[in-house]
TORLOTOR-123260 format. One record per residue: y, x, z of N, C-alpha, C in turn; residue in one letter; residue number from 1. Coordinates in nm, 3 decimals, always signed. Each point is the difference from the previous one (the first is absolute). Example, Ala and Ser with C-alpha at 12.3 -4.5 7.8 and 13.67 -1.06 7.14 Angstrom:
2
<<-0.569 +1.319 +0.780> <+0.119 -0.089 +0.000> <+0.120 +0.090 +0.000> A 1>
<<+0.105 -0.035 -0.072> <+0.119 +0.082 +0.006> <+0.109 -0.077 +0.073> S 2>
This chain:
227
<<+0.182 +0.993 +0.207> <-0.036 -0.140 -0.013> <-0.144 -0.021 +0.045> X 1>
<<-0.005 -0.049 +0.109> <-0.167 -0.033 +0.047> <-0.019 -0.186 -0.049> X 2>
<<+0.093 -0.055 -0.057> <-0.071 -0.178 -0.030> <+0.030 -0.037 -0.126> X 3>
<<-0.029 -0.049 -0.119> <+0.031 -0.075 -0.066> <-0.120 -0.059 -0.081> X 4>
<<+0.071 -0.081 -0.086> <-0.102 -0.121 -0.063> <+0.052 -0.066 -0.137> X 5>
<<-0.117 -0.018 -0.107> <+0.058 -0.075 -0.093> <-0.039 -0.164 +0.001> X 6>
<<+0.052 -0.083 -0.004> <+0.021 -0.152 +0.008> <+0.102 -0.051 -0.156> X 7>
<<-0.026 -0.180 +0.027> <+0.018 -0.072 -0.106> <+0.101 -0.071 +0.113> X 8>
<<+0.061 -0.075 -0.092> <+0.132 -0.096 +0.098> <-0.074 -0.127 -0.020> X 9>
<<-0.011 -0.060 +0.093> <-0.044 -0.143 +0.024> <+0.127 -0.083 -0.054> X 10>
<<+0.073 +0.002 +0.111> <+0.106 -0.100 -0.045> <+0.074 +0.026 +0.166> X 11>
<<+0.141 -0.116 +0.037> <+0.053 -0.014 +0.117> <-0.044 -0.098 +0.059> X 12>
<<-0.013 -0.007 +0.120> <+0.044 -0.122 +0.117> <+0.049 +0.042 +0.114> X 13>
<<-0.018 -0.117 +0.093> <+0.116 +0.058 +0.157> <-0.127 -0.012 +0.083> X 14>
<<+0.007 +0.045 +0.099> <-0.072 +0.007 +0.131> <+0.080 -0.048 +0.139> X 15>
<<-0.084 +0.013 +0.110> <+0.119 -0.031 +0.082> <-0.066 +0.154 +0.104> X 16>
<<+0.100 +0.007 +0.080> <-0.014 +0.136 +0.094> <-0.058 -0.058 +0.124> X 17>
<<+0.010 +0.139 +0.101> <-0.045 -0.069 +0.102> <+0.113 -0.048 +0.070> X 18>
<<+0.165 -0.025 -0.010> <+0.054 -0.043 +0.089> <+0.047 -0.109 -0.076> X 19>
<<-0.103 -0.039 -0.106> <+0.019 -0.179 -0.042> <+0.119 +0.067 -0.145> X 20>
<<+0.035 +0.096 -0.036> <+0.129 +0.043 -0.090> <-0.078 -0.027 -0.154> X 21>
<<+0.059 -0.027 -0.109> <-0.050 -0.012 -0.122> <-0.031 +0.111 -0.076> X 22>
<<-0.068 +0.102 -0.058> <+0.004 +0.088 -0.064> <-0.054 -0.020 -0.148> X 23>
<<+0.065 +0.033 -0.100> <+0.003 +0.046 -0.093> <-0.109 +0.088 -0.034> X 24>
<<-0.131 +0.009 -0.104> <-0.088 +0.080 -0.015> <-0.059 +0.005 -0.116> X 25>
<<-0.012 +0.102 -0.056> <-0.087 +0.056 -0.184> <-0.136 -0.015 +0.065> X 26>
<<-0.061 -0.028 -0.056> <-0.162 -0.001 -0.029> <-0.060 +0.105 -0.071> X 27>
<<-0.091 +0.088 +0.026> <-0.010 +0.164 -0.086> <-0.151 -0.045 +0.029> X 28>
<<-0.126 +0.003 -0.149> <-0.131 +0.024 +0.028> <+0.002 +0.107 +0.006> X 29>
<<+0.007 +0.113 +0.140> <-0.024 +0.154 -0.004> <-0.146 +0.018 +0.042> X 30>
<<-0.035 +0.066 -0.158> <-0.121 +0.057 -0.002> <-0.168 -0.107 +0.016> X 31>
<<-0.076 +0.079 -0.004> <-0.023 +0.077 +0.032> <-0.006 +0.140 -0.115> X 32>
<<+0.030 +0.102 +0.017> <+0.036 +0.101 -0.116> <-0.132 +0.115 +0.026> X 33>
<<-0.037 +0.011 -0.082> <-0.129 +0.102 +0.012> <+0.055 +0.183 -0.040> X 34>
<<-0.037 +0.091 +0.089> <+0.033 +0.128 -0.058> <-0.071 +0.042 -0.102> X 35>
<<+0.059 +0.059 -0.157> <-0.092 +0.048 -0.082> <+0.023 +0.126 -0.006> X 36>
<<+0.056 +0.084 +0.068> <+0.033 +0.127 -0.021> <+0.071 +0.061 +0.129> X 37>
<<-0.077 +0.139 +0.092> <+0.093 +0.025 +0.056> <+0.010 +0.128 -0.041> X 38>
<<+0.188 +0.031 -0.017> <+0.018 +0.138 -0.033> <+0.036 +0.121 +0.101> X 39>
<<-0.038 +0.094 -0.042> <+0.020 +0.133 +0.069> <+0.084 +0.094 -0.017> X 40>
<<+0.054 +0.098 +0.111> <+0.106 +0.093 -0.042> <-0.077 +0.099 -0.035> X 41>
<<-0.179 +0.049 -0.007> <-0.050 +0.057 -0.107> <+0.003 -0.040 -0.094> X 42>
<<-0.049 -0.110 -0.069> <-0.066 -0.056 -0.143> <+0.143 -0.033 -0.061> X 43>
<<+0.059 -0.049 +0.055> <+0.167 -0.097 -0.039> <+0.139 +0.048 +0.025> X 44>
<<-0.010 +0.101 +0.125> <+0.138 +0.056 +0.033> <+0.080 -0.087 +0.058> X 45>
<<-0.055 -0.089 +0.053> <+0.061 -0.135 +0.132> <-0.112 -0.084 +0.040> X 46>
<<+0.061 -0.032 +0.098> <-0.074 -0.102 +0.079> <-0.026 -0.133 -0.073> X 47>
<<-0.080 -0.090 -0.041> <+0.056 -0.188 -0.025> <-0.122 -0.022 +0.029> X 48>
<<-0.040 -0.139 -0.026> <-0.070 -0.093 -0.002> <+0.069 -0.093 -0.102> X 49>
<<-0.118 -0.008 -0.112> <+0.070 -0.061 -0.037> <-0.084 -0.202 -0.022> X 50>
<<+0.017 -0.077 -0.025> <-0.070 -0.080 +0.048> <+0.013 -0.149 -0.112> X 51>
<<-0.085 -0.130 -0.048> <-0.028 -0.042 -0.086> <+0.021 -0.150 +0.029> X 52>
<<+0.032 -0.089 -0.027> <+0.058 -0.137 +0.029> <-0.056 -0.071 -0.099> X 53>
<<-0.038 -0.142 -0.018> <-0.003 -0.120 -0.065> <-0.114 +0.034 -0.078> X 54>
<<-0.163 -0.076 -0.012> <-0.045 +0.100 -0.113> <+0.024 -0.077 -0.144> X 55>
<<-0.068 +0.050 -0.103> <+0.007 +0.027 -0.097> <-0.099 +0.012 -0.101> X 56>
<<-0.050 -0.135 -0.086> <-0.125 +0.012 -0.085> <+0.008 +0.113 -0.016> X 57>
<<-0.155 +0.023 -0.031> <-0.062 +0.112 -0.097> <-0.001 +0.067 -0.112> X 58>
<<+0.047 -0.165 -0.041> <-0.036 +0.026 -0.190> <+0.142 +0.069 -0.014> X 59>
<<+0.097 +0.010 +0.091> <+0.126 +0.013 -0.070> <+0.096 +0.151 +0.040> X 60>
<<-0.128 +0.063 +0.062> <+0.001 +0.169 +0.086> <-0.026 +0.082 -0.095> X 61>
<<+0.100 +0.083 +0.007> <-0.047 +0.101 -0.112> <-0.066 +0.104 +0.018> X 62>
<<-0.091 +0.053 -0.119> <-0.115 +0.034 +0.024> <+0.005 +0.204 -0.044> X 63>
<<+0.127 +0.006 -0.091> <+0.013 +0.130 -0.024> <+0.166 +0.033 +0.062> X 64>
<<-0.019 +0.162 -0.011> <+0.188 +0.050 +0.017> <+0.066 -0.057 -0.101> X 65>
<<-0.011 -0.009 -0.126> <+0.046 +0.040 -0.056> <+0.099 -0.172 -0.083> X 66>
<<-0.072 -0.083 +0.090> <+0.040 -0.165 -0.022> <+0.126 +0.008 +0.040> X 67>
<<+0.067 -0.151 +0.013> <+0.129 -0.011 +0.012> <-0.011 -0.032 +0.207> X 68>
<<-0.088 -0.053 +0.043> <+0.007 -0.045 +0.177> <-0.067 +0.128 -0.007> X 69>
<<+0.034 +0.105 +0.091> <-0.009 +0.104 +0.075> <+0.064 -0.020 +0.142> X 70>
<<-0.034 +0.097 +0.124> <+0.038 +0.007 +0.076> <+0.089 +0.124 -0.007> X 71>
<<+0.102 +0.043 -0.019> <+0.127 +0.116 +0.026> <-0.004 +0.035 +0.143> X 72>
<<-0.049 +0.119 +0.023> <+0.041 +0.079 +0.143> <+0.123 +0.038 -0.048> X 73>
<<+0.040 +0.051 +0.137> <+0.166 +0.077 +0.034> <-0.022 +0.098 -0.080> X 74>
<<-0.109 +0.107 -0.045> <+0.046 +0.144 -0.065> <-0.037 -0.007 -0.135> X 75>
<<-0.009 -0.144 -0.054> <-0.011 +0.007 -0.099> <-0.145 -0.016 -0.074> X 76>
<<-0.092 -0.011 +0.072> <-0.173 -0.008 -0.017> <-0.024 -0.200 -0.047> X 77>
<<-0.097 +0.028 -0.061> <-0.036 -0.145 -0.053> <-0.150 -0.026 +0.035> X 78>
<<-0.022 -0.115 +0.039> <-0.141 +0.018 +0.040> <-0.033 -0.190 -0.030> X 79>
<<-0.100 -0.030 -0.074> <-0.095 -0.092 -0.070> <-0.012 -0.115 +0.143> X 80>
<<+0.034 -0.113 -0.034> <+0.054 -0.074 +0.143> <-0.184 -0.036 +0.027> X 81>
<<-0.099 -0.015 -0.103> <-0.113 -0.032 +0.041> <-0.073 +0.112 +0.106> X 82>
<<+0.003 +0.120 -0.072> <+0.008 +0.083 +0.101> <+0.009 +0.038 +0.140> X 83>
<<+0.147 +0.003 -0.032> <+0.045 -0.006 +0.151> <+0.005 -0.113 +0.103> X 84>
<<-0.065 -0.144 -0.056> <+0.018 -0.055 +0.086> <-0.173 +0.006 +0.063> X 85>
<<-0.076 +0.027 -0.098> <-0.186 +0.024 +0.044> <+0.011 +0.108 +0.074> X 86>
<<+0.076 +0.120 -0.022> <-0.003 +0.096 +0.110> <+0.003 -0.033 +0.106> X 87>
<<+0.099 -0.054 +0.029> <+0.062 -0.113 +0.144> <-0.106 -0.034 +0.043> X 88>
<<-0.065 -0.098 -0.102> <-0.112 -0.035 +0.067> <+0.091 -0.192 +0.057> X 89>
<<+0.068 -0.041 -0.065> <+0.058 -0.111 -0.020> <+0.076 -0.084 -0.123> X 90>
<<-0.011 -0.081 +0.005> <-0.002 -0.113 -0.152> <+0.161 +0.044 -0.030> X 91>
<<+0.027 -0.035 -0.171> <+0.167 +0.034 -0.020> <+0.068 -0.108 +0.083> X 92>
<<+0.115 +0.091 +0.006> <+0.099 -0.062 +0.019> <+0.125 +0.004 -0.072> X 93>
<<+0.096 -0.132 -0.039> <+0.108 -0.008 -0.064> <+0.133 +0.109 +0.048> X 94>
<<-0.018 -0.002 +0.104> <+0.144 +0.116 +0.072> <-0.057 +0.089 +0.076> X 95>
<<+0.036 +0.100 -0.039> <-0.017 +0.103 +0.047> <+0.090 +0.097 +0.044> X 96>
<<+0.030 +0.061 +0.168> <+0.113 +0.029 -0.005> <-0.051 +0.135 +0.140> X 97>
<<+0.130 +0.091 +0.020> <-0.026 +0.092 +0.078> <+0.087 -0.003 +0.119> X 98>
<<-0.063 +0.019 +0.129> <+0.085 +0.050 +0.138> <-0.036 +0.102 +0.015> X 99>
<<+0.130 +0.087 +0.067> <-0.040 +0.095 +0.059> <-0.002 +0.045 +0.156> X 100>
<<-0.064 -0.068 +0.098> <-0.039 -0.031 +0.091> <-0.028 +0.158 +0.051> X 101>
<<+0.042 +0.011 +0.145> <+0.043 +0.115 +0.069> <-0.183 -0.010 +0.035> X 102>
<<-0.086 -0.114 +0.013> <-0.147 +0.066 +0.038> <-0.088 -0.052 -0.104> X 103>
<<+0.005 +0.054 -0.176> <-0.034 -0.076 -0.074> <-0.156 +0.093 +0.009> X 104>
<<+0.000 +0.148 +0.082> <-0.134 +0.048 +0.003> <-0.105 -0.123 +0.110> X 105>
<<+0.052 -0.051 +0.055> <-0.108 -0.129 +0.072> <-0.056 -0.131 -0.063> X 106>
<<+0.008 -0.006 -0.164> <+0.000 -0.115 -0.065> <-0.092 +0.044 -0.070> X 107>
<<-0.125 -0.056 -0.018> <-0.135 +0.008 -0.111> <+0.055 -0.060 -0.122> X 108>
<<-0.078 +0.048 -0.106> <-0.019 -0.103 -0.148> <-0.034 -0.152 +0.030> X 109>
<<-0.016 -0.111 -0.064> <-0.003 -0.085 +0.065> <+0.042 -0.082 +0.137> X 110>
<<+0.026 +0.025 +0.055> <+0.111 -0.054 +0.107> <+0.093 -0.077 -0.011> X 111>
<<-0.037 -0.144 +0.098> <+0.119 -0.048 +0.010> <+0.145 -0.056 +0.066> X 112>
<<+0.138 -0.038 -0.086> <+0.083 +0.026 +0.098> <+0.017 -0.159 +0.009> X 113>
<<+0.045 -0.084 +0.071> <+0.002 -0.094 +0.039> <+0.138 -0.014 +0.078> X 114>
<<+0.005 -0.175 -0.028> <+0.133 +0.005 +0.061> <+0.032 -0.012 +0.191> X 115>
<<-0.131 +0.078 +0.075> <+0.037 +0.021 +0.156> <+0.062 +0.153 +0.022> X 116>
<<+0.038 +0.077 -0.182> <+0.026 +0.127 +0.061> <+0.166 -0.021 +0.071> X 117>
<<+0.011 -0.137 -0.061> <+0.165 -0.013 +0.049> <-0.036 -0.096 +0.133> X 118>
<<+0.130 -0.037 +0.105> <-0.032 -0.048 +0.149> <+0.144 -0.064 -0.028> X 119>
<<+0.010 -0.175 +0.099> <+0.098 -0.019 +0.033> <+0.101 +0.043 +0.035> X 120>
<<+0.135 +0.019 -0.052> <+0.118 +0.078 +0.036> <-0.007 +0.121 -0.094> X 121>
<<-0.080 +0.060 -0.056> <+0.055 +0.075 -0.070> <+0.095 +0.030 -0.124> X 122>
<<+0.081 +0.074 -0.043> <+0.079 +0.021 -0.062> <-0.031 +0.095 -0.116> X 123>
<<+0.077 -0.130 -0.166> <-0.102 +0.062 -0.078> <+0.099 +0.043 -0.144> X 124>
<<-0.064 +0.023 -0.100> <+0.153 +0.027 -0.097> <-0.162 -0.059 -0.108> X 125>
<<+0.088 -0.140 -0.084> <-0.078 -0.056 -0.141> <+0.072 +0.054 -0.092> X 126>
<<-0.068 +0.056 -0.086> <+0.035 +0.013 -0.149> <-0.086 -0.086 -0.069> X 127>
<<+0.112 -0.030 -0.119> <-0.104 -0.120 -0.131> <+0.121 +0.031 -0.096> X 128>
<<-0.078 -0.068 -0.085> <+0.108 -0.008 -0.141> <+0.071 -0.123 -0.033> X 129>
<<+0.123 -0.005 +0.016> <+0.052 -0.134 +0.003> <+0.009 -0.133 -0.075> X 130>
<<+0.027 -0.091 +0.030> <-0.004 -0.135 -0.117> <+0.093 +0.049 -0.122> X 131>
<<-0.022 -0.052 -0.124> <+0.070 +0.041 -0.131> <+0.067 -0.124 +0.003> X 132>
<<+0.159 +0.070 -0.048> <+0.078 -0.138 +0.012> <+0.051 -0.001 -0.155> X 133>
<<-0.040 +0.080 -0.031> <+0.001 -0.011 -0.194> <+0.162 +0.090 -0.032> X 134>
<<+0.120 -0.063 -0.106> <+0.143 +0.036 -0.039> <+0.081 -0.031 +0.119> X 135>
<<+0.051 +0.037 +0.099> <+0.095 -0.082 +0.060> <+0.157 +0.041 +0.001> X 136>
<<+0.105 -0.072 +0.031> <+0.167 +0.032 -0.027> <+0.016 +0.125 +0.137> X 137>
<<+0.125 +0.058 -0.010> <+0.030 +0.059 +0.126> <-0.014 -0.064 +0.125> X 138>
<<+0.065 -0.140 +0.027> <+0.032 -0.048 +0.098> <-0.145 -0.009 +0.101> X 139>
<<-0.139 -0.092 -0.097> <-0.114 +0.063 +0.080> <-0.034 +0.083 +0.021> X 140>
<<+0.018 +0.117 -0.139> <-0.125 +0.137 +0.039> <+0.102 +0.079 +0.049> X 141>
<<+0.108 -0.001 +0.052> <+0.068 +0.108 +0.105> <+0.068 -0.075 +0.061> X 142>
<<+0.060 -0.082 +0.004> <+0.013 -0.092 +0.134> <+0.196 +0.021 -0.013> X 143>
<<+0.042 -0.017 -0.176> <+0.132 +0.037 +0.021> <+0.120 -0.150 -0.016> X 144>
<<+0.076 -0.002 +0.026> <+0.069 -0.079 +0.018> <+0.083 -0.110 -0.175> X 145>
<<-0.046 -0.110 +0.049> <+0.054 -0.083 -0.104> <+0.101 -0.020 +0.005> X 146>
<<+0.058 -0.102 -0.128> <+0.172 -0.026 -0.007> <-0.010 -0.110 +0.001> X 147>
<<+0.183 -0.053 +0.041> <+0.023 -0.143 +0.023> <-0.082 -0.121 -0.028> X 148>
<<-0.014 -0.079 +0.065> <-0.102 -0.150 -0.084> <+0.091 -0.089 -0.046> X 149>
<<+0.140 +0.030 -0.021> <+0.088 -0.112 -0.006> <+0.011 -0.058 -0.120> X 150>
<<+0.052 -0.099 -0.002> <+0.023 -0.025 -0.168> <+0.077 +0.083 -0.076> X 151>
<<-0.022 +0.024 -0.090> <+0.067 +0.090 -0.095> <-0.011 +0.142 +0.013> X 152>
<<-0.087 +0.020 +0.115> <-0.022 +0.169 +0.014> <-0.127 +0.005 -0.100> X 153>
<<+0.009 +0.127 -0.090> <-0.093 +0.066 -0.106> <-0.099 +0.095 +0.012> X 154>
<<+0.023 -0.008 +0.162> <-0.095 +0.105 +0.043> <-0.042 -0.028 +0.119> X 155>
<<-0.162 -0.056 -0.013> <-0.080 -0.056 +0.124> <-0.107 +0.099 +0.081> X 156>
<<-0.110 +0.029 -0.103> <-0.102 +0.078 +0.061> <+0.010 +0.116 -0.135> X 157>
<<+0.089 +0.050 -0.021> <-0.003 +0.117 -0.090> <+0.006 +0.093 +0.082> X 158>
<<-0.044 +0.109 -0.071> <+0.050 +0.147 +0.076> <+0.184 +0.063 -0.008> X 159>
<<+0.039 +0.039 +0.114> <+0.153 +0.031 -0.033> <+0.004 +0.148 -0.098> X 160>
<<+0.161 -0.006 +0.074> <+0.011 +0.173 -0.088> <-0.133 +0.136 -0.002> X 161>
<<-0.010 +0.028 -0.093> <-0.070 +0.122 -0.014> <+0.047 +0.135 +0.012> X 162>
<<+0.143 +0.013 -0.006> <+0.065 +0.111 -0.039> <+0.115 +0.002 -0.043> X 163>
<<+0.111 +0.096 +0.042> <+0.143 -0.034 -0.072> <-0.011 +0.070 -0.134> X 164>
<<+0.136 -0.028 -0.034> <-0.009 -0.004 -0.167> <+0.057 +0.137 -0.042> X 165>
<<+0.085 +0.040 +0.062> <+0.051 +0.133 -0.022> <-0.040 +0.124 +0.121> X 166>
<<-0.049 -0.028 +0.119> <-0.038 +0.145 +0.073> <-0.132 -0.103 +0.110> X 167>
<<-0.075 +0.075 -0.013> <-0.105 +0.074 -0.084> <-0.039 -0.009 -0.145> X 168>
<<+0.047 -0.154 -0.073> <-0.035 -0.044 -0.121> <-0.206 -0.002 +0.014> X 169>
<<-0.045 +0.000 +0.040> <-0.118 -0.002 +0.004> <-0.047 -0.072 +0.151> X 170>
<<-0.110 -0.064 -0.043> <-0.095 -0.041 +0.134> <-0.090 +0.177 +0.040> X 171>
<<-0.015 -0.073 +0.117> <-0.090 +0.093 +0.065> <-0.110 +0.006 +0.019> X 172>
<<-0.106 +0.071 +0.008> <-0.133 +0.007 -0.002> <-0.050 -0.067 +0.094> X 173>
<<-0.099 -0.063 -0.003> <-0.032 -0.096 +0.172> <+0.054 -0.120 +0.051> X 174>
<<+0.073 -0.058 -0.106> <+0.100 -0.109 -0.012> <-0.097 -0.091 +0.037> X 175>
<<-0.005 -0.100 +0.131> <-0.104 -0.109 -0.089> <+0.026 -0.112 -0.052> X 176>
<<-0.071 -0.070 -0.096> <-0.011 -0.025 -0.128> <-0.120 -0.165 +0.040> X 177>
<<+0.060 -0.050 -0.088> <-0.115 -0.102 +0.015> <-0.132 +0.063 -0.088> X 178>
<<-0.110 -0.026 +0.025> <-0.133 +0.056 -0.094> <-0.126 -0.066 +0.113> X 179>
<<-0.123 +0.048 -0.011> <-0.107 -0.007 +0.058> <-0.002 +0.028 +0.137> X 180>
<<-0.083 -0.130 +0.074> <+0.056 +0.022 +0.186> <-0.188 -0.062 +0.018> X 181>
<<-0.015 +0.099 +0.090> <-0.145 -0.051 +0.092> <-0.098 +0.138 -0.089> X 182>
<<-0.119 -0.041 +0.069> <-0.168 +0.099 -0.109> <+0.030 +0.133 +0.056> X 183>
<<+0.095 +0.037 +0.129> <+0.012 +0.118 +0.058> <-0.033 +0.018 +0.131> X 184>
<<-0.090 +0.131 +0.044> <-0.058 +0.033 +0.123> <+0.094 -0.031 +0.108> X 185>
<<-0.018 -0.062 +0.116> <+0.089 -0.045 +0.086> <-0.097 +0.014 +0.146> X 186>
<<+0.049 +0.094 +0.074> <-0.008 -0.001 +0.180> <+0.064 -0.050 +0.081> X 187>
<<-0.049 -0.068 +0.078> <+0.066 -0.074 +0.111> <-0.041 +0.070 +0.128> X 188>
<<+0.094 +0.055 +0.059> <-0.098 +0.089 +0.157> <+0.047 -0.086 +0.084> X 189>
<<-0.069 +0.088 +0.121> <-0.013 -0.091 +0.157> <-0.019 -0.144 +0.007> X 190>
<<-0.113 -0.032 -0.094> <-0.007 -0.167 +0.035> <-0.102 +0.041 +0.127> X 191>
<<-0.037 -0.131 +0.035> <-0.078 -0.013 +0.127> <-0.104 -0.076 -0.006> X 192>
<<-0.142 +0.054 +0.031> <-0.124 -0.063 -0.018> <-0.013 -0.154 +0.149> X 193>
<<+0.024 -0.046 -0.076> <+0.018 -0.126 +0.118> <-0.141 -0.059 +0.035> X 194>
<<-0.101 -0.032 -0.090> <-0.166 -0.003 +0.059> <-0.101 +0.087 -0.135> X 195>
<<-0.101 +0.010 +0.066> <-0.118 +0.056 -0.091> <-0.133 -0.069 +0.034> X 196>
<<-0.030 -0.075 -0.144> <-0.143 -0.094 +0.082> <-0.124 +0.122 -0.079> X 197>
<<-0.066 +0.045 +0.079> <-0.104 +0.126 -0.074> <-0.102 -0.069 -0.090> X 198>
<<-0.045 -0.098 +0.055> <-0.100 -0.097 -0.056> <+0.047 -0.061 -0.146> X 199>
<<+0.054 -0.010 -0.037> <+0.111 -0.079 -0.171> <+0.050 +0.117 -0.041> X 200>
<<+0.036 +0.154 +0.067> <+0.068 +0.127 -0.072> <+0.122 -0.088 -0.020> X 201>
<<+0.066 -0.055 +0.117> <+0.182 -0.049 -0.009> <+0.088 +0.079 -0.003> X 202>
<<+0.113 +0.045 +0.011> <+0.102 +0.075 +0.065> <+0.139 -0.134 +0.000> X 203>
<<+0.079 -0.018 +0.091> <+0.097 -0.069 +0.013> <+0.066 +0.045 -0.008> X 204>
<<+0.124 +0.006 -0.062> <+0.125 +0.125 +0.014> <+0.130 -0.100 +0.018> X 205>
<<+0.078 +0.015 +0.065> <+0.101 -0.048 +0.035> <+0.033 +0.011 -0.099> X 206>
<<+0.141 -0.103 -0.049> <+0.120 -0.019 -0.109> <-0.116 +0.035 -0.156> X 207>
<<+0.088 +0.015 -0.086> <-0.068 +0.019 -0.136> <-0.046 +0.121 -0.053> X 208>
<<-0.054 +0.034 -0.078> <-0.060 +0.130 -0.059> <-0.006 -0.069 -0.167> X 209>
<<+0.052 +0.145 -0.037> <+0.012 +0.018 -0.164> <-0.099 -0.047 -0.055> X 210>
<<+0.049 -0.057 -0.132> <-0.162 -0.040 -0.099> <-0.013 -0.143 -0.017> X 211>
<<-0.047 -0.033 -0.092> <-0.074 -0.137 -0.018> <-0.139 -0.047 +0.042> X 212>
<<-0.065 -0.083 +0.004> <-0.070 -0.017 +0.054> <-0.105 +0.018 -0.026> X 213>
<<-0.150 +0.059 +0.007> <-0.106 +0.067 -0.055> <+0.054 +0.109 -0.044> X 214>
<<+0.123 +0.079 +0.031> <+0.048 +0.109 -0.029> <-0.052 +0.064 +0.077> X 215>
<<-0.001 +0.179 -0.049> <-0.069 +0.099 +0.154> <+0.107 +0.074 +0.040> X 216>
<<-0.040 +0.009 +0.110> <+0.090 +0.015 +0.099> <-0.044 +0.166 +0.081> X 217>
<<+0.079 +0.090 -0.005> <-0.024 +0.121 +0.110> <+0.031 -0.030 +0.136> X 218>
<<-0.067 +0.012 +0.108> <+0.001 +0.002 +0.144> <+0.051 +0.150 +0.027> X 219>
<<+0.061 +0.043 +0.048> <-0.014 +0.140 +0.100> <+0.089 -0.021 +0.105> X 220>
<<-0.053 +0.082 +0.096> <+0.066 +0.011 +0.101> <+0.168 +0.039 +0.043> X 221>
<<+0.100 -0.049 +0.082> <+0.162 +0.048 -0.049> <-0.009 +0.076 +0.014> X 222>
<<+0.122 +0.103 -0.129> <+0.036 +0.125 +0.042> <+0.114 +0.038 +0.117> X 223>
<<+0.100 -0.111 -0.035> <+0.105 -0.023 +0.097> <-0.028 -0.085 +0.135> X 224>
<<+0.026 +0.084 +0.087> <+0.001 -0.068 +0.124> <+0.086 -0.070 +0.039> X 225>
<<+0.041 -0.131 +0.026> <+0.175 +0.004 +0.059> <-0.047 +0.009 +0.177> X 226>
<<+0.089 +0.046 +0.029> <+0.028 -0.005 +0.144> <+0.115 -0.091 +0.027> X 227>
């Protein structure tokens, strides 16, 4: 992975192309994201960068390990966010997150990533955490089929059979079930960076991207190519 970025969701609108066509487009404030840490396959046993988004009063940084806001590395190490962010040698920040970028040895402390590391046309995969849609029935949160609307039918938006009565006599594990739908990590790949204004830190992304709005949003580059 040589690109990615953390951003907030603006919101949607349309654009028009250059052959006059309507497009569809998310609004992403990407970045600018400051590096507070780069790791080593001496010191760390991998490569990252890992890097700091949105800042974050003072009064509200914690000042020992042993508080409840810590920063958690991968092997398990805890380190005092006041700390580590004065090491840096840059102000806190609210998110804090890691890439592991194939040239993360070319990235200083302090450094920043901005949204020109991405270019028109490129192809990108968003992760965010999705809108919470609270209790919902089967028919929304799995998309299963209702019964008659007619008069006198007793069964509209219920869930059907669960299970026969004599073989298996039991439901099955994984059944789904009406319960809690949305508040889960969700990727969308191969969208398409349709403009980037460097000056505002924009990104345009074709069609929609996960999340609500002032939600954060992961940028990286696709893993899947389509041909």
């Amino acid at each position: 992975m040589k690109k990615a970025i953390l951003a907030t969701k603006v919101g949607m609108t349309q654009i028009f192309g250059e052959g006059g066509e309507l497009i569809p487009v998310t609004v992403l404030q990407a970045g600018p994201c400051v590096v507070t840490q780069v790791k080593t396959v001496e010191n760390d046993g991998y490569k990252a960068v890992q890097v700091g988004f949105v800042d974050k009063k003072a009064r509200i940084v914690n000042k020992d390990a042993g508080g409840k806001r810590e920063i958690i590395h991968r092997h398990g190490a805890t380190k005092a966010e006041q700390g580590h962010f004065k090491k840096a040698g840059v102000s806190a920040k609210r998110y804090v997150r890691e890439f592991k970028f194939e040239n993360a040895e070319e990235y200083s402390l302090g450094a920043e990533i901005k949204a020109d590391i991405f270019a028109q046309g490129d192809k990108i995969d968003a992760s965010a955490i999705s809108k919470g849609k609270g209790f919902q029935g089967a028919i929304k949160r799995l998309g299963q089929h209702r019964g008659p609307m007619q008069h006198g039918s007793k069964f509209h938006r219920h869930q059907g059979s669960n299970g026969a009565c004599s073989s298996p006599s039991r439901v099955f594990k994984g059944k789904g079930m009406p319960g809690h739908m949305g508040c889960v990590k969700v990727t969308v790949q191969n969208l398409e960076v349709v403009r980037v204004d460097a000056e505002k830190n924009l990104l345009l992304i074709k069609g929609s991207v996960p999340g609500p709005k002032k939600g954060l949003v992961t940028i990286k580059e696709t893993v899947k190519v389509e041909c």
